[in-house]
C-alpha positions in Angstrom: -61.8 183.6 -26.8 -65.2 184.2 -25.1 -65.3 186.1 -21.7 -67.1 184.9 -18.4 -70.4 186.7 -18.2 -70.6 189.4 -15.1 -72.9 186.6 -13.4 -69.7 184.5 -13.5 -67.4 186.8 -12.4 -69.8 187.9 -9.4 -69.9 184.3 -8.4 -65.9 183.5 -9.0 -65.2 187.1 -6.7 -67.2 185.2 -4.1 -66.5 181.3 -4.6 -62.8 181.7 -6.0 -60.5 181.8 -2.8 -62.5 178.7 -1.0 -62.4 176.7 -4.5 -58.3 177.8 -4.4 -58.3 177.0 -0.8 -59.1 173.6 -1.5 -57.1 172.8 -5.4 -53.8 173.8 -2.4 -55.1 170.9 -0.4 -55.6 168.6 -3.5 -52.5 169.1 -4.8 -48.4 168.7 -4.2 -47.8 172.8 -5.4 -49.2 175.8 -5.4 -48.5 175.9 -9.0 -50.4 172.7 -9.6 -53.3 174.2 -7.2 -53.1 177.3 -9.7 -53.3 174.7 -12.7 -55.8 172.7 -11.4 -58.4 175.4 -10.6 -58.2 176.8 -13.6 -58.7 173.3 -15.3 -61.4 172.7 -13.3 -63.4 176.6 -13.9 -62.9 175.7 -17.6 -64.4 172.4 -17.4 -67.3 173.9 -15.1 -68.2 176.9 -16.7 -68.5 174.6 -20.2 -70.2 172.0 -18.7 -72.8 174.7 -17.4 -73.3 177.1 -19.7 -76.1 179.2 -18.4 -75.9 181.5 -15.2 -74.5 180.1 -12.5 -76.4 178.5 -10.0 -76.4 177.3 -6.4 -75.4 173.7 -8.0 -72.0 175.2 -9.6 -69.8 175.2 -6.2 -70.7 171.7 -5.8 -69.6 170.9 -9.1 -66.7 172.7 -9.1 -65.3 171.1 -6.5 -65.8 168.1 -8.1 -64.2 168.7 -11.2 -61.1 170.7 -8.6 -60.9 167.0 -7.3 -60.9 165.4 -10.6 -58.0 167.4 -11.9 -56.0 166.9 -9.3 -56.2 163.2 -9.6 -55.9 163.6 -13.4 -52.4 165.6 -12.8 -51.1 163.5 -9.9 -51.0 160.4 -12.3 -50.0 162.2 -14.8 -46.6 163.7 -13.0 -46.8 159.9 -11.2 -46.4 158.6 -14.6 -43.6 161.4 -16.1 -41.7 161.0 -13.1 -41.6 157.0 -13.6 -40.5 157.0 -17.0 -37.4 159.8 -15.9 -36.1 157.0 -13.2 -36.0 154.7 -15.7 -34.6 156.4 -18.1 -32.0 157.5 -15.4 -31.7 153.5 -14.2 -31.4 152.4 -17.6 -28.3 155.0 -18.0 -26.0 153.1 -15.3 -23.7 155.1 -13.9 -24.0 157.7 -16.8 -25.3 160.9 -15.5 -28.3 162.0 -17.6 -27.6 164.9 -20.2 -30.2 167.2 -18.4 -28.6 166.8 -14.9 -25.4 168.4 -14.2 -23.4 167.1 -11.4 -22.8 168.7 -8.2 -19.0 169.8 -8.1 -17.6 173.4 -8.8 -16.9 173.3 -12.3 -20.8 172.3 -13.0 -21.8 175.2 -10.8 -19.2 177.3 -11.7 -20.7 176.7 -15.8 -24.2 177.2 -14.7 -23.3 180.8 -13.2 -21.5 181.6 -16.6 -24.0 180.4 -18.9 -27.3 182.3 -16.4 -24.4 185.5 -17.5 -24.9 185.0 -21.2 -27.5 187.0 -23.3 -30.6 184.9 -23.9 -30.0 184.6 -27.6 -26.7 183.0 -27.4 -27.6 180.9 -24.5 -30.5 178.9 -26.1 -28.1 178.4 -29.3 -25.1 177.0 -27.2 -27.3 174.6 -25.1 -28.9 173.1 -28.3 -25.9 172.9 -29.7 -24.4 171.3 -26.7 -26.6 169.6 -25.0 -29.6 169.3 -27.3 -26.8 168.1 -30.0 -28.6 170.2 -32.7 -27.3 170.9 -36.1 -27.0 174.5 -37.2 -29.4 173.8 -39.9 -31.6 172.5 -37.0 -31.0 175.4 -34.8 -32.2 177.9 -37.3 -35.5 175.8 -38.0 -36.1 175.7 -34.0 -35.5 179.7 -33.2 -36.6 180.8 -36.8 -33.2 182.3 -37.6 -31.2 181.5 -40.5 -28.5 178.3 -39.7 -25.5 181.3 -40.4 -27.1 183.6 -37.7 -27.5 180.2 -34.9 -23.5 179.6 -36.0 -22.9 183.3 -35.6 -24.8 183.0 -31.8 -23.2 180.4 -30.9 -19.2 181.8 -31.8 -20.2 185.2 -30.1 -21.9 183.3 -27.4 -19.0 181.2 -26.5 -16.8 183.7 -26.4 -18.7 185.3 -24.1 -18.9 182.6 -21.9 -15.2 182.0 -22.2 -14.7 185.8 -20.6 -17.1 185.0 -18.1 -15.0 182.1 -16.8 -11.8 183.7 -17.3 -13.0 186.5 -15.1 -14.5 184.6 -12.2 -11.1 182.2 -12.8 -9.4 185.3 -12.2 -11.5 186.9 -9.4 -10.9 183.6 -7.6 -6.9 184.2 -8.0 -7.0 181.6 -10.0 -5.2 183.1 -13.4 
């Protein structure tokens, strides 16, 4: 990976927080404003090669704008084909939305208590409907340590909501 030259980082130090000031105003997010400026320096700083010239701002703002256009209509687009994957469900609730009672929250809780390891086997198992076999290919584990995850992880789950059944007075 090749590193900005000490011209470029003289002239990011002093251009930076008004290119950032406006990627915020051209975008939905501060993380998309984060995105999108870096997008855009890339772009610039391939796009002119050399030093950096008096020129650059100009044309980084440009390509800030561009960017942000680019990844509106892109998240425009995502976010159409979600609703109508949801529409096209019905009444169903889509597998990657949980619904708003207790039990779903209560489930959430458990499963953010669960090591990592055990928690990305159960929800491909679960949710993502994975094979074993399939598991192991996706974590690069063998399919007898994603079964093994998956028993230990489980069961700890199962404490989990036995305690906070418990805790509740609900035993």
């Amino acid at each position: 990976m090749q590193e900005f030259s000490e011209p470029w980082k003289e002239w990011l130090a002093e251009y930076g927080p008004r290119l950032m000031l406006f990627a915020r105003q051209q975008t939905r997010s501060e993380a998309d404003a984060e995105d999108v400026l870096q997008m855009a320096l890339v772009k610039t700083w391939k796009t002119h090669n050399g030093s950096p010239d008096k020129h650059v701002a100009s044309l980084a703002y440009t390509n800030i704008r561009r960017c942000a256009i680019d990844l509106g209509r892109s998240n425009d687009r995502r976010r159409k084909r979600e609703d109508e994957a949801i529409r096209d469900l019905g009444d169903q609730v889509a597998w990657f939305e949980l619904p708003e009672d207790d039990t779903s929250r209560a489930l959430q809780v458990a499963m953010s208590k669960v090591p990592e390891k055990f928690r990305e086997v159960i929800t491909l198992k679960i949710w993502g409907e994975q094979t074993f076999d399939e598991i192991g290919k996706a974590l690069e584990i063998s399919p007898n340590t994603a079964a093994s995850r998956y028993r230990y992880g489980m069961e700890a789950l199962r404490r989990t909501l036995s305690v906070e059944k418990v805790g509740l007075g609900q035993a």
